[in-house]
N, C-alpha and C positions, 0 to 999 in steps of 0.2 A: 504494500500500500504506500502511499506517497502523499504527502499532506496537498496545502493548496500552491505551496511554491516550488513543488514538484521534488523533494526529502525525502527521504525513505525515512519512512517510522517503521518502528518495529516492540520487541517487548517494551515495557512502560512507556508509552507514546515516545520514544528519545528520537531524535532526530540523528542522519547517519547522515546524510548530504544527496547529492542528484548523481545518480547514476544514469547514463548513456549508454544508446544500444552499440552491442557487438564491445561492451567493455568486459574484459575480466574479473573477475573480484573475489576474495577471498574472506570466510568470514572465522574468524577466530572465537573457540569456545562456542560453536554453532547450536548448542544444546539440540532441542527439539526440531531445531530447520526455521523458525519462524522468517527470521531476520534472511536466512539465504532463500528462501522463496520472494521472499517484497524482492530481494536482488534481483533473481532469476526473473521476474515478472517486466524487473524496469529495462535490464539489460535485452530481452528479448531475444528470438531465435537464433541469432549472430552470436551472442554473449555468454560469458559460460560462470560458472559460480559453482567453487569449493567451499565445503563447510567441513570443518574442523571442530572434533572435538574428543577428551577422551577417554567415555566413557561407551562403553558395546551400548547399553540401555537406552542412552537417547540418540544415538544413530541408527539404532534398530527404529526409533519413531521417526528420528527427521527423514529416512529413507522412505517408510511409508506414508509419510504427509506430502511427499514428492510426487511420489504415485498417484495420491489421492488427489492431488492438485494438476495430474497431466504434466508433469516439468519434468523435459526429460533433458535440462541445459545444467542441472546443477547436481553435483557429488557430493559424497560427503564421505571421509575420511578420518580413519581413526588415529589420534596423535596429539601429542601436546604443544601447546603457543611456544616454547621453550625449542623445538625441533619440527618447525610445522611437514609435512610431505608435500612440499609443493618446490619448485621445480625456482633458482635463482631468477630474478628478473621477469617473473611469468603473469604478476598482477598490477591492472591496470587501480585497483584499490581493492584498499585493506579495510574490513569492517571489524569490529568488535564493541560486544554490548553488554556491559554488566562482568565483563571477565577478568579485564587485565588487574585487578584487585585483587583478586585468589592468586594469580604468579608467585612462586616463592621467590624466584627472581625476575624482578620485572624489567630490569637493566635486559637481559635474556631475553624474553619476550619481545620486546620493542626491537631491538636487532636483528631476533628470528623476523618480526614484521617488516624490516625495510629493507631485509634480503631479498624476500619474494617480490619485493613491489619492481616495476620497472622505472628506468630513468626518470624524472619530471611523475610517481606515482601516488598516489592520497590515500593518508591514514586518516581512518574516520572513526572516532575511540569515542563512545557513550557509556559512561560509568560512573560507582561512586567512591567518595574517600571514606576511610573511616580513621578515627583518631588513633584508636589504639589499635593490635593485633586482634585477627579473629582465631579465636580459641579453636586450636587444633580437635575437640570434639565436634564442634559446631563444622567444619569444612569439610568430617567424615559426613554430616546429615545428608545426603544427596537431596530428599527431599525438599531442604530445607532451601536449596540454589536452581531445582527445575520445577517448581511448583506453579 
């Protein structure tokens, strides 16, 4: 979906920016596929959209909401932000919503992201801060981050 200035929103209405057809993009921490379908929709049949994430349990869904949505322009791949499986220089933009917070290293993450991107490519990062650490119980809750 795309608001009225043509943004991709996606989980908690966050804005990710304008995606154009026949772009690449990659979305990091893809959980359930939300956020790589609004891609796969803006990018269009030209366009191609990996989703990243990694856990089997919510690629097993974002793979079937893929299906159930007819998109047959976007993957999804099992892997961590930290070592994504995508290919140097191969995204035309980098999405991530709600993830780079969980990174044990985020230094890591952001460099695995500007690998993949290509020369002149846009990281489009939607998240929150928190003051302190999140208690190592609470980041085992899965429920607690794809709900």
């Amino acid at each position: 979906m795309a608001d009225m200035h043509g943004r991709l929103t996606g989980r908690a209405g966050v804005c990710l920016g304008t995606l154009g057809p026949g772009e690449r993009v990659v979305d990091v921490g893809a959980g359930a596929g939300i956020d790589s379908l609004i891609a796969a929709t803006m990018v269009g049949p030209t366009g191609q959209v990996v989703g990243v994430d990694m856990t089997p349990e919510m690629l097993g869904k974002a793979r079937r909401n893929a299906v159930a949505a007819g998109l047959s322009t976007v993957e999804f791949r099992e892997g961590y932000g930290e070592a994504l499986p995508v290919p140097d220089g191969w995204a035309d933009v980098v999405i991530s919503n709600g993830v780079l917070n969980l990174f044990p290293d985020k230094s890591a993450g952001l460099r695995e992201m500007a690998r993949v991107l290509k020369p002149g490519g846009r990281l489009q990062i939607g998240d929150i801060i928190v003051q302190k650490a999140v208690p190592e119980s609470a980041k085992r809750k899965i429920d607690l981050w794809t709900g």
